[in-house]
ROPALUM-557065 format. One record per residue (C-alpha): x, y, z. Coordinates in steps of 0.05 Angstrom, whole numbers, always signed. Example, Ala and Ser with C-alpha at 12.3 -4.5 7.8 and 13.67 -1.06 7.14 Angstrom:
REM ROPALUM-557065
<r <+246, -90, +156>>
<r <+273, -21, +143>>
This chain:
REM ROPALUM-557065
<r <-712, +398, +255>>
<r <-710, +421, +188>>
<r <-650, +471, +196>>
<r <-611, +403, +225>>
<r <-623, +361, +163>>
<r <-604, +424, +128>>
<r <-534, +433, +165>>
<r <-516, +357, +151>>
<r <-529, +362, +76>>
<r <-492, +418, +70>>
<r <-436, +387, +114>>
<r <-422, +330, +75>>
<r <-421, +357, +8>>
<r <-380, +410, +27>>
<r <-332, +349, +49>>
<r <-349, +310, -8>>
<r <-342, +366, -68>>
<r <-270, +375, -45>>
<r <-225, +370, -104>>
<r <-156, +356, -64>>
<r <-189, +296, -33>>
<r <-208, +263, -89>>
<r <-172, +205, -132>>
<r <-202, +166, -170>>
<r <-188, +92, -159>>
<r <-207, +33, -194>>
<r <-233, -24, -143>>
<r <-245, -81, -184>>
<r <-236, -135, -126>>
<r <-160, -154, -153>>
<r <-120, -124, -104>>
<r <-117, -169, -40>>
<r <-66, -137, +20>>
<r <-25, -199, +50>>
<r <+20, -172, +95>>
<r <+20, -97, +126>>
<r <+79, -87, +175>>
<r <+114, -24, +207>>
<r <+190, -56, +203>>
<r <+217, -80, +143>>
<r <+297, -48, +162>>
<r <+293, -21, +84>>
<r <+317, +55, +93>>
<r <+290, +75, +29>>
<r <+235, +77, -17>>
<r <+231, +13, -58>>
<r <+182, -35, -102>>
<r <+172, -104, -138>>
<r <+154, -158, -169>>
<r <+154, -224, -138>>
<r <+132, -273, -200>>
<r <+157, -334, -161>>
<r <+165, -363, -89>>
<r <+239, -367, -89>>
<r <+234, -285, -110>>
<r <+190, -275, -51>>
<r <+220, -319, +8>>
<r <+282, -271, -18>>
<r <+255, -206, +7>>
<r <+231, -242, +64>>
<r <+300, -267, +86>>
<r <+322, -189, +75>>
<r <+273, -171, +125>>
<r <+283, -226, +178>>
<r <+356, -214, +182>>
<r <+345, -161, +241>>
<r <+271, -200, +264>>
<r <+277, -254, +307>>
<r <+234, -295, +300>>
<r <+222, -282, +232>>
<r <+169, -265, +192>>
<r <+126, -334, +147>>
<r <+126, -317, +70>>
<r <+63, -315, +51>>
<r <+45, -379, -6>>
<r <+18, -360, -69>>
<r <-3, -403, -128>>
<r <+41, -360, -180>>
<r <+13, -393, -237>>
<r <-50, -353, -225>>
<r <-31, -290, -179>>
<r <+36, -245, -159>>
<r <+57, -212, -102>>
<r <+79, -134, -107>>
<r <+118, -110, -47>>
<r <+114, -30, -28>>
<r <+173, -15, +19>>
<r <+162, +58, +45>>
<r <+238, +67, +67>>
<r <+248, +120, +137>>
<r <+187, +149, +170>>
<r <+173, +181, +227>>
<r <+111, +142, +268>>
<r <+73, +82, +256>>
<r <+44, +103, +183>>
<r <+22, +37, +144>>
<r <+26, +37, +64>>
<r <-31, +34, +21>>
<r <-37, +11, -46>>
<r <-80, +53, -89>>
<r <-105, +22, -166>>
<r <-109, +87, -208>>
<r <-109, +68, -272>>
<r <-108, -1, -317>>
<r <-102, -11, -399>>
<r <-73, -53, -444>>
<r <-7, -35, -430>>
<r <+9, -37, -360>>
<r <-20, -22, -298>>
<r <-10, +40, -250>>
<r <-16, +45, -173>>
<r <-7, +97, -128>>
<r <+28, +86, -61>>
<r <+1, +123, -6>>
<r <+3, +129, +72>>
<r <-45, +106, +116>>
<r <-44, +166, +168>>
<r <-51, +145, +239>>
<r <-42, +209, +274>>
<r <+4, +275, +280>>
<r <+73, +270, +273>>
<r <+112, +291, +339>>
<r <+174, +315, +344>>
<r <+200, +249, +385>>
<r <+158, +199, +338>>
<r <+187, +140, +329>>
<r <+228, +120, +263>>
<r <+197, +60, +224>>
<r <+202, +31, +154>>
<r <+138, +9, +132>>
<r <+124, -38, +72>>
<r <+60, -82, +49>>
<r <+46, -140, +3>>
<r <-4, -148, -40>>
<r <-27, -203, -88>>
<r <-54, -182, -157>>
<r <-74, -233, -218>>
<r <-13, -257, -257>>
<r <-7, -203, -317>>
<r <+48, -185, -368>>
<r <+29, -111, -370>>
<r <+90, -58, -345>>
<r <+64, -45, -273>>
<r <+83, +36, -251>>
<r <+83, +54, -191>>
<r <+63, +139, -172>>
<r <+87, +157, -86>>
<r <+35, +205, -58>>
């Protein structure tokens, strides 16, 4: 019984000590997801900014030119929040992107842009475009992005 409890401790902080796996991420509560989709039809890697509605319901009308019917832009009350839109560009399979806060000063804030891993790639997997929304408080700060 003893040698079990053993083997368990050891397993998970051999998983946990691992240095590759680790980032360290700030999760302060301010980074809500929206909107997670496979298709955007944006071939390449792309981010923003969408400080107002009208900036917004203009990436969605880039997206819903191939979706019918098309997808609702989200509403946001962009006196207080703003929405920051992750567009992954070609991949192969169903890989969502995730939004990662790694660092936050006075200056600007940085994210890193990761993806969600689903399962192995396969030689015939399909081709998708992934891209997220998320909504974040209303700052002036530079926002960076960092791709994983």
């Amino acid at each position: 019984m003893a040698l079990r409890y053993l083997l368990i401790l050891t397993l998970c902080t051999g998983f946990g000590s691992c240095k590759s796996q680790k980032t360290q991420t700030i999760d302060d509560g301010s980074l809500i997801l929206l909107v997670q989709e496979t298709y955007s039809g944006i071939d390449t890697f792309e981010t923003s900014i969408a400080k107002d509605q009208k900036t917004l319901n203009g990436f969605y009308a880039k997206i819903n030119k191939t979706r019918k019917p098309g997808l609702p832009a989200p509403k946001l009350d962009f006196s207080k929040d703003m929405a920051v839109v992750v567009c992954m560009g070609q991949q192969k399979g169903n890989d969502l992107p995730i939004l990662v806060k790694t660092k936050e000063d006075a200056n600007r804030i940085i994210f890193q842009v990761k993806l969600n891993k689903t399962g192995g790639e396969s030689s015939n997997a399909l081709i998708s475009t992934p891209f997220c929304i998320y909504k974040i408080p209303l700052t002036s700060r530079e926002i960076v992005f960092s791709k994983d």
